[in-house]
N, C-alpha and C positions, 0 to 999 in steps of 0.2 A: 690197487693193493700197494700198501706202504713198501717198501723192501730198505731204505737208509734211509737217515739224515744226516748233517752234517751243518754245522757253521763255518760259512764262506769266510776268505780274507777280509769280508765290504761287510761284516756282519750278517747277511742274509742267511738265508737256513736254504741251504741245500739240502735238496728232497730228489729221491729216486723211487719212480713206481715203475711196476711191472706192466700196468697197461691196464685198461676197461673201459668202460664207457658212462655216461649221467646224461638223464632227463632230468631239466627243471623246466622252469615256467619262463623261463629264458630263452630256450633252445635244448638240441641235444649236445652232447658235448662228446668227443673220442679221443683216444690219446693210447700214443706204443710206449715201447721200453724208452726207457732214457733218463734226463734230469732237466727239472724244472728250477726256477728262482722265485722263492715265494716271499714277498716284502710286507710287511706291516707295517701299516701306519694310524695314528690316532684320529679318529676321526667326529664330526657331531651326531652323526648319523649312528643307528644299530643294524648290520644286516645280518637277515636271517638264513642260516646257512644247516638245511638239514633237521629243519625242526627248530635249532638251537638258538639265542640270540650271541652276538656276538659285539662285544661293544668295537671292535676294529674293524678297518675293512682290509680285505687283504688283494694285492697285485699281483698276478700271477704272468710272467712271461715266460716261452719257453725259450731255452740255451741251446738244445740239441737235443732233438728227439730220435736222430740216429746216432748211437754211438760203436754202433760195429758196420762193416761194408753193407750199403744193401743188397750186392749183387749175391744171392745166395746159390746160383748153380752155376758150374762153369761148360754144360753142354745143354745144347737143344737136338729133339730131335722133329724136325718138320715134314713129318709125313702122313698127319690127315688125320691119327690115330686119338686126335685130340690131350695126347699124353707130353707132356714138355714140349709144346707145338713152337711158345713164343720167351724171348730172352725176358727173364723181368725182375724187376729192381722192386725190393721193397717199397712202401709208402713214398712211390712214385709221384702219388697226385698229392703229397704236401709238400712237390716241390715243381710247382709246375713251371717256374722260369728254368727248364732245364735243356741240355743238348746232347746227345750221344752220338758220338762217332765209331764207324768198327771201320779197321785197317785189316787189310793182307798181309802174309806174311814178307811183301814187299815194302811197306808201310802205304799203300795204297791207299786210300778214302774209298770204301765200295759203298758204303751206305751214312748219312747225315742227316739227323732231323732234329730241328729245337722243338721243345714242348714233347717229348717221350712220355708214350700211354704206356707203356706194356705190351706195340703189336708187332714188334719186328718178327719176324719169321723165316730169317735166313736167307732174305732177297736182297739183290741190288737197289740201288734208287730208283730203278726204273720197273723192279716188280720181277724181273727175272732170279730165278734161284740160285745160288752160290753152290758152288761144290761142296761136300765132302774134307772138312780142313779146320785147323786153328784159326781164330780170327781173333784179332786184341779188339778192346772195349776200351772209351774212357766216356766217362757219365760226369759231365760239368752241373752241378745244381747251383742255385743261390736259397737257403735256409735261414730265414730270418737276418738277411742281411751278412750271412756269412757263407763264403767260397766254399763248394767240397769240390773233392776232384776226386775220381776212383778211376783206377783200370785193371787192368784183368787181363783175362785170354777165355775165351768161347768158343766152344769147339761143336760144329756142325757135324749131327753126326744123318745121314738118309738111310 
């Protein structure tokens, strides 16, 4: 779904969608909120896109497909109940060169892993449980060649 456009300062048409998904004869294709850069260029070729012919073909790369924090809760609670068990980051796996650290309120390192699934559950590095407490986050990604850095506070609740 459409939701803006806009012409960039490079001429390109910045485009903002709400998110969905396409099957073609390509592959499947998904995509979240955010904004894309869509580039046209003149080409000899016609592709057909939707039925339609098109005498251009068009570049499509994305800019940033998060443009709000992904961490959307600031407590877990890890008690079995299957209910808010584990910490988790939005569209985690479209960034999988990532690292998350959680610190004490010491500034301690209690927990470190590069490549974060979505399975932390309130334990040390060694798999033992953490108390009862505030813990800081900072989630390091690389997105299409660009640095994010987010941190927060996660509060374990038993």
């Amino acid at each position: 779904m459409l939701l803006s456009s806009a012409i960039g300062s490079s001429g390109q048409s910045l485009l903002t969608f709400a998110g969905g998904s396409a099957n073609g004869s390509n592959g499947s294709f998904a995509w979240t909120a955010g904004e894309i850069i869509v580039s046209t260029a003149k080409t000899n070729k016609t592709v057909a896109t939707q039925g339609f012919q098109q005498p251009t073909a068009t570049e499509i790369s994305v800019v940033d497909t998060l443009t709000e924090n992904p961490v959307q809760v600031n407590a877990i609670t890890p008690n079995g109940d299957a209910t808010n068990e584990f910490f988790l980051i939005k569209n985690v796996h479209m960034m999988p060169d990532n690292r998350l650290i959680i610190l004490n309120r010491w500034q301690e390192i209690v927990y470190k892993i590069d490549g974060y699934q979505n399975d932390w559950n309130g334990t040390t590095q060694d798999g033992s449980p953490l108390p009862m407490a505030a813990y800081y986050y900072i989630f390091f990604a690389d997105l299409n060649r660009k640095k994010l850095v987010y941190k927060g506070t996660i509060h374990i609740i038993r």
